[in-house]
C-alpha positions in Angstrom: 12.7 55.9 -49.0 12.8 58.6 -46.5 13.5 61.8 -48.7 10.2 60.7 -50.6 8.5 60.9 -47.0 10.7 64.4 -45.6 7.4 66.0 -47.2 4.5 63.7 -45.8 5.7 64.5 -42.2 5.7 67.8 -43.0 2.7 68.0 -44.4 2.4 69.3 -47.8 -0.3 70.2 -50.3 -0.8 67.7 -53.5 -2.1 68.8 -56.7 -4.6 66.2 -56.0 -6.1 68.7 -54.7 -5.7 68.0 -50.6 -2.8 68.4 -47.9 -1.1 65.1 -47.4 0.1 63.8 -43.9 2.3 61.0 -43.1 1.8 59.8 -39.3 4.3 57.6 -38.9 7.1 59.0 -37.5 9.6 56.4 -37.7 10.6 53.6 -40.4 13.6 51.5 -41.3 14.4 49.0 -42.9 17.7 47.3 -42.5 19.8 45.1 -40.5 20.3 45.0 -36.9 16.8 47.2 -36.3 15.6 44.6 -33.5 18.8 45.9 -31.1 17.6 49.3 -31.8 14.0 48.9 -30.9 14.2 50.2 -27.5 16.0 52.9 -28.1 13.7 54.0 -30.9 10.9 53.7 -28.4 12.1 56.0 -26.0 13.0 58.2 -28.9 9.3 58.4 -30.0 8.7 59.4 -26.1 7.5 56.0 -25.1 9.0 54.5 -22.0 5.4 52.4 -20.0 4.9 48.9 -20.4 5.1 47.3 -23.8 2.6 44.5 -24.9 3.9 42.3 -27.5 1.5 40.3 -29.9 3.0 37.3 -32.0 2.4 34.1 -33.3 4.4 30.9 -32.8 6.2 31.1 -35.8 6.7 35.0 -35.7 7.3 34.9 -32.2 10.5 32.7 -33.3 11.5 34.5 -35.6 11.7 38.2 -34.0 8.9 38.3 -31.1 11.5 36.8 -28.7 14.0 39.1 -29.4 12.6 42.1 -29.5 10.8 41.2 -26.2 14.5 40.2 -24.9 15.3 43.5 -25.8 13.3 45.9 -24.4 13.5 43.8 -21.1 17.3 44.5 -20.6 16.6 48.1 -21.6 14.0 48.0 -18.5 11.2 48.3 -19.8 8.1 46.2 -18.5 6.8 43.6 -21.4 3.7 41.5 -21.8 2.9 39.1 -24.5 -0.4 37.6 -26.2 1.4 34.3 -28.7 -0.8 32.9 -30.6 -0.2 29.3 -30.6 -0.4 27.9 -34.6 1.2 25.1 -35.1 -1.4 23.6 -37.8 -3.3 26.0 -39.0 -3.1 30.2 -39.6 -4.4 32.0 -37.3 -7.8 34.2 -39.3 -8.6 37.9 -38.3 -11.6 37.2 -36.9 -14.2 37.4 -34.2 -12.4 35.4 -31.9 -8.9 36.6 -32.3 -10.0 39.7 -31.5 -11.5 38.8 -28.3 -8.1 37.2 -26.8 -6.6 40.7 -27.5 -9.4 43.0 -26.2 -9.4 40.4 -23.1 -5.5 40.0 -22.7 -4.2 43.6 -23.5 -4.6 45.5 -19.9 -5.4 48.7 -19.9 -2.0 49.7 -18.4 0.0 48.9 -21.8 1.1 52.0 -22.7 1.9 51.1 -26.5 1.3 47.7 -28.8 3.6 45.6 -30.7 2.6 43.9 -33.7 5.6 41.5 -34.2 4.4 39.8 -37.5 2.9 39.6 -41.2 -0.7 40.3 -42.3 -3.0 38.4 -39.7 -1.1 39.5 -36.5 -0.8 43.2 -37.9 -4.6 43.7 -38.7 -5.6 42.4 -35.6 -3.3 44.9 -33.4 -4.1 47.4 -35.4 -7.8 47.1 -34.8 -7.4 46.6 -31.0 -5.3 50.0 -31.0 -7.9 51.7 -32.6 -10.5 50.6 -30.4 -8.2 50.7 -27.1 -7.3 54.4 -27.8 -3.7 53.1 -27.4 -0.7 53.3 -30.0 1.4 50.5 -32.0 4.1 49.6 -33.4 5.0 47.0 -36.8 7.8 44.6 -36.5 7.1 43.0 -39.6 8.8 39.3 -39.8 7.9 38.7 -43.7 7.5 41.0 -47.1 4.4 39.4 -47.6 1.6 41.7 -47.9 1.3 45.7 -48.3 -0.3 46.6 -45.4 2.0 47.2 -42.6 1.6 51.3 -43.1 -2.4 51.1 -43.7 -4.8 53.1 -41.4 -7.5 50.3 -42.0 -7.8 46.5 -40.7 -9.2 43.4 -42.9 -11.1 41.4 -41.1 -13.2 38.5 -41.7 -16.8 38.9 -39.7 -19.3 36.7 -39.7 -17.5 35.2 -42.6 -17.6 37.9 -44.5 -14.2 40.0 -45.0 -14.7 43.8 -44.1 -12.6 46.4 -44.2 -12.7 48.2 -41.1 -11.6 51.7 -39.9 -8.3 51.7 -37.9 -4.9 53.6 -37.3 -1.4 53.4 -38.7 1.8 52.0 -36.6 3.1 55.1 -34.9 7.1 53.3 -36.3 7.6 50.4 -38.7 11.6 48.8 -37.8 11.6 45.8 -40.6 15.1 43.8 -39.8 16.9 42.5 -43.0 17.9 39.5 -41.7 14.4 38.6 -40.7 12.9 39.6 -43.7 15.6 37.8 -46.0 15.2 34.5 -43.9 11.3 34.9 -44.1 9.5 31.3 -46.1 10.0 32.3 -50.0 5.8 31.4 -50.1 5.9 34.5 -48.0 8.2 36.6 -49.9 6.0 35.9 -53.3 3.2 36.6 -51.8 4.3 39.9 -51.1 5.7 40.3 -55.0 1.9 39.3 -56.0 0.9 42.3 -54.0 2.8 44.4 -55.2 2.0 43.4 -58.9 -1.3 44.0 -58.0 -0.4 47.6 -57.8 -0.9 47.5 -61.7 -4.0 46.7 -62.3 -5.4 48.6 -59.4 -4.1 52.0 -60.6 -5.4 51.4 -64.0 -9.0 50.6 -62.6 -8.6 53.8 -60.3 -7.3 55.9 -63.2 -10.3 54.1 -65.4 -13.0 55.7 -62.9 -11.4 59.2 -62.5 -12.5 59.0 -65.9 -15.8 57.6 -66.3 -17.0 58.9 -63.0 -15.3 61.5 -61.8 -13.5 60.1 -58.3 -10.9 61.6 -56.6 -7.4 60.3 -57.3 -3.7 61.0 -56.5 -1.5 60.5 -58.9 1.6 61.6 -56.1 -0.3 58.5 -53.4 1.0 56.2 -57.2 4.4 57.7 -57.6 5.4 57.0 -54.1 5.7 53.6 -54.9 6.4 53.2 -58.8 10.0 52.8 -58.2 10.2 50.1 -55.8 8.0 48.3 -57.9 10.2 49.0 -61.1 13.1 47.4 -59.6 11.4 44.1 -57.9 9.3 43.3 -61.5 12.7 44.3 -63.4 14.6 41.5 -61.3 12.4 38.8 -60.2 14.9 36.2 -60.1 16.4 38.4 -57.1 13.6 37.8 -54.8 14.1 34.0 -55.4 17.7 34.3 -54.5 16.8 36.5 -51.2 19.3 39.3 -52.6 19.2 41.9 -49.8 18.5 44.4 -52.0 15.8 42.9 -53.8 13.9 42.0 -50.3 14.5 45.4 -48.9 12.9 47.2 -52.2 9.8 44.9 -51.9 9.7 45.8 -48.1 9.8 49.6 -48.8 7.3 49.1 -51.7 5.0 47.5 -49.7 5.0 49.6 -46.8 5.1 52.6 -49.9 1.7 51.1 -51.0 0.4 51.4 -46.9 1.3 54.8 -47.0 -0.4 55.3 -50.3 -3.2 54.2 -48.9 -3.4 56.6 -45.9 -2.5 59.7 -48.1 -5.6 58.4 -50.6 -8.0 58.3 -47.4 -8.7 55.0 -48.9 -7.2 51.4 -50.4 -8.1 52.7 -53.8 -4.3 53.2 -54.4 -3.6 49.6 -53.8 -7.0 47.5 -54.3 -8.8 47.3 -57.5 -10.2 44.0 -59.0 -7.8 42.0 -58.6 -8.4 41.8 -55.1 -11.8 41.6 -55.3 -11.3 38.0 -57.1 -8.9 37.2 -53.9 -11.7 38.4 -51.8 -14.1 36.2 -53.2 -11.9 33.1 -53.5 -11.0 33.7 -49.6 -14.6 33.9 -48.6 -15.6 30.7 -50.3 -12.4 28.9 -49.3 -13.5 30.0 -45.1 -17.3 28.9 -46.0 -15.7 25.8 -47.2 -13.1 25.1 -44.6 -10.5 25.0 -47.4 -7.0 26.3 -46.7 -5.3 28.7 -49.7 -2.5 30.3 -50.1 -1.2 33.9 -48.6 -3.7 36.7 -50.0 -0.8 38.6 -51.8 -0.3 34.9 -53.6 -4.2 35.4 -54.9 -3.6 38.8 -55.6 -0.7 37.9 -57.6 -2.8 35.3 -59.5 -5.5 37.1 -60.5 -4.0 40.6 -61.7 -3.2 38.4 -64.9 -6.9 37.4 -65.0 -7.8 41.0 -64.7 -4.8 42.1 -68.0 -6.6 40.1 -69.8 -10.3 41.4 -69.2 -7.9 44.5 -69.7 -6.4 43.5 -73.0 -9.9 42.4 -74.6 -11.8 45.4 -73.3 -9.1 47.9 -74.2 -9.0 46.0 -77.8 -12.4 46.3 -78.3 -14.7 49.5 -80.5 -17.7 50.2 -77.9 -18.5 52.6 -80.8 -19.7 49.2 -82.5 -22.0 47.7 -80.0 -25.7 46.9 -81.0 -27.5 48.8 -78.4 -30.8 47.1 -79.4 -29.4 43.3 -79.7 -27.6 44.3 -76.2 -30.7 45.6 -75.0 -32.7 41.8 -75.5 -29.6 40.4 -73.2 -29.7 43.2 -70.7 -30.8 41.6 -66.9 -32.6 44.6 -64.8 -32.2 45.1 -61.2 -34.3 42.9 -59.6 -33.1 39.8 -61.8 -29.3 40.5 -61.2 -30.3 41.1 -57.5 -31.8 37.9 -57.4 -28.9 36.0 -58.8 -26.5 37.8 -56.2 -28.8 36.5 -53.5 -29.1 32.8 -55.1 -24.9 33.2 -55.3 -24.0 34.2 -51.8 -26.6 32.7 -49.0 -26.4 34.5 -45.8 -23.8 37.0 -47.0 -26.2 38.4 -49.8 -27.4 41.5 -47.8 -24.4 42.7 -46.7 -23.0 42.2 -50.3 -26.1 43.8 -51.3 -25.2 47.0 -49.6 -22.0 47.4 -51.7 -23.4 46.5 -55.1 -26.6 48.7 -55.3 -25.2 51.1 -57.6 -24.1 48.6 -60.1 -27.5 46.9 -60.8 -28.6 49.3 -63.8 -31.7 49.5 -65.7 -31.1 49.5 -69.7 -31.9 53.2 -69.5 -29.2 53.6 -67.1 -27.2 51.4 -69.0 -27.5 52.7 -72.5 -26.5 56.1 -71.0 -23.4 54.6 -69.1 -22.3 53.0 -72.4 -22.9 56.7 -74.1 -20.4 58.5 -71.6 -17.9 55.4 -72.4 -18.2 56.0 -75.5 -17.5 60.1 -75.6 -14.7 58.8 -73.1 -13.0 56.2 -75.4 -10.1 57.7 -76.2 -8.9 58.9 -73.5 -9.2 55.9 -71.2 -7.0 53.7 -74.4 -4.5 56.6 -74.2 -4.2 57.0 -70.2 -4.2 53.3 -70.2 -1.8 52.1 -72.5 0.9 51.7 -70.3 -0.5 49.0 -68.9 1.9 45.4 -69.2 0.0 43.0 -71.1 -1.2 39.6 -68.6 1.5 37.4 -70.5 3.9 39.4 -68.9 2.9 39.2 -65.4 2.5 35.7 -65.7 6.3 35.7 -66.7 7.2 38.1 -63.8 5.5 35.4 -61.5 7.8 32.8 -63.0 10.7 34.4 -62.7 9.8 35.2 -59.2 9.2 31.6 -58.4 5.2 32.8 -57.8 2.3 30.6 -58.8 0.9 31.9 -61.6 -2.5 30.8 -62.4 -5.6 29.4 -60.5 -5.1 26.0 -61.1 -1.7 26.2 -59.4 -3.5 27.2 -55.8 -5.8 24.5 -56.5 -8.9 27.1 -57.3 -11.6 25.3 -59.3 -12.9 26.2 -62.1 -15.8 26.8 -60.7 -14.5 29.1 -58.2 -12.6 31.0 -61.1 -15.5 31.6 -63.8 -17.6 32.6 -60.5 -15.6 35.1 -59.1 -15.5 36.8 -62.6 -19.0 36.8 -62.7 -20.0 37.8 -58.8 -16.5 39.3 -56.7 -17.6 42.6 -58.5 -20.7 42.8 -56.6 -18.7 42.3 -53.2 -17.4 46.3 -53.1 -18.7 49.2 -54.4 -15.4 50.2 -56.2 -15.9 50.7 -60.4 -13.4 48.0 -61.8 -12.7 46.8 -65.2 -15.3 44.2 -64.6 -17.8 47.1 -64.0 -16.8 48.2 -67.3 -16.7 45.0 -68.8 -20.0 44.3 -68.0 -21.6 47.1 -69.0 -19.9 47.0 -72.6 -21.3 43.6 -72.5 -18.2 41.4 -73.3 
């Protein structure tokens, strides 16, 4: 991993047209990393008090002895612990406070000693406080150690909001390999998310013309060669295996920040675990990790893939489509009907994908002229029956009945979780072709 990031720290220019910078100056991956931590610190110039953020279970598994640690290397430590015994602690409005009230202005640097939850919310309360962080990741479970941006759920809807990268990222082996397997498969969903997400990017580089970075791809298409080529490794905790996911994930943060944007990362099939985690908070219903979604519905999204991409839009009946066609104000009303008190804010996103049939019928028309080229540029692309298998081996669910999703929840989500971003996705395209 670190010759493919010599360059980022540097600072070099992609042919994506912009100079790529990687602001984290430190990462490993490895064993014995906790010992080191303090000595890294100083390295990276820090030597003021340290405050440490856990949870109860993280705060077992490395919190303590990192805080251990940098005590006996003299430096002054506090800790906010998160007490979750029963349930997971949720980035949300309330979290946040705790931090914002419990970090004192004297900490000279943050440490995020954790998975998903505990990262987001440091990260935020960096960015806000002006300070710096660092990731002590305890699990592979979720690619955002790296990111520049925070998920959180406000007002109970999730947002993505603007943040900044861990200054260092020390992931121990022997944590990471001891992490709970539902953790480590969530982090393998994650990553096999990465497939469907680059093909929706690539699919709107073509049809409309956004930016992408095919280097912000690369960075990580080797790490997650070797985890989907050997599932059965991740089940075994092979040290190997866990360290590859670790770097890919982190990879796919760092993907993310060269990008400007989770475009690398994200596509629709994290919208559909968006939407499933939305309803499951307005329901008070516990799921699984997101990553575990994630991993769930990128073979959902293969197969709108797989139809689409098997399909002749030369052939559609543009006046027979026409008489089905819904205009803006009807689809705007469904959206509002679908999601209550989040409609407006979902509204926001979604604008731009409420066409007339004028707009429509000219949409279809580029997709058309485009045709070939978006079968050719995506034909790489596994088909969902292999995911699904990739899952298995991995010891991953694999379909929405296994988390216990309704129906319901599944045939909605492929009809509304488009509306909840304004990213193009194959379900944009899907529903514009009309199938």
């Amino acid at each position: 991993m670190d010759a493919r990031l010599a360059a980022l720290r540097h600072g070099y220019e992609c042919s994506c047209g912009q100079t790529h910078h990687l602001p984290i100056a430190d990462i490993e991956v490895a064993y014995g990393v906790l010992a080191k931590v303090p000595d890294r610190l100083r390295d990276l110039g820090f030597s003021g008090p340290v405050h440490v953020v856990a949870d109860s279970n993280t705060q077992a598994a490395a919190g303590a002895e990192v805080a251990a640690a940098l005590r006996q290397a003299g430096f002054s430590v506090a800790e906010t612990i998160f007490d979750t015994p029963d349930k997971a602690l949720v980035p949300n409005e309330p979290a946040l406070a705790r931090l914002f009230l419990e970090i004192p202005v004297t900490a000279e640097v943050l440490m995020a000693v954790g998975s998903g939850t505990i990262t987001d919310l440091v990260r935020f309360a960096a960015y806000k406080m002006g300070k710096p962080f660092v990731s002590v990741p305890t699990a592979p479970s979720m690619d955002g150690y790296a990111s520049a941006v925070s998920p959180l759920i406000v007002g109970g809807f999730k947002r993505t909001f603007s943040a900044v990268p861990p200054r260092a990222i020390y992931a121990d082996l022997e944590v990471l390999c001891s992490a709970p397997m539902w953790m480590i498969v969530a982090g393998f969903g994650d990553l096999v998310g990465k497939y469907t997400a680059r093909a929706d990017w690539q699919l709107s580089r073509i049809i409309n013309g956004e930016y992408y970075c095919q280097s912000s791809l690369d960075l990580m298409a080797a790490a997650l060669e070797l985890c989907t080529s050997n599932p059965e490794g991740l089940r075994r905790r092979k040290p190997e295996l866990i360290k590859a996911l670790m770097e890919g994930l982190i990879l796919s943060g760092i993907a993310i920040s060269m990008a400007g944007s989770s475009r690398p990362a994200s596509g629709a099939e994290h919208q559909l675990a968006h939407y499933w985690e939305m309803r499951s908070l307005k329901e008070n219903r516990h799921l699984y990790l997101h990553g575990t979604k994630v991993g769930v519905a990128t073979p959902l999204v293969l197969g709108i893939y797989n139809k689409v991409l098997g399909s002749d839009p030369n052939a559609i009946d543009l006046d027979k489509l026409a008489q089905t066609h819904q205009e803006p104000d009807t689809v705007e009303t469904a959206v509002r009907a679908h999601y209550g008190s989040m409609a407006e804010e979902v509204l926001t996103e979604s604008q731009r994908k409420m066409l007339t049939w004028a707009a429509r019928e000219k949409r279809i028309h580029l997709i058309q002229s485009k045709w070939e080229e978006i079968q050719q540029t995506l034909s790489w692309l596994p088909r969902a029956e292999e995911v699904v298998e990739m899952l298995a081996r991995a010891g991953a669910e694999t379909s929405p009945e296994r988390l216990g999703l309704p129906d319901e929840w599944v045939k909605d989500a492929l009809t509304y979780a488009r509306y909840l971003r304004s990213r193009y996705t194959v379900m944009d395209l899907a529903a514009e072709l009309g199938i």
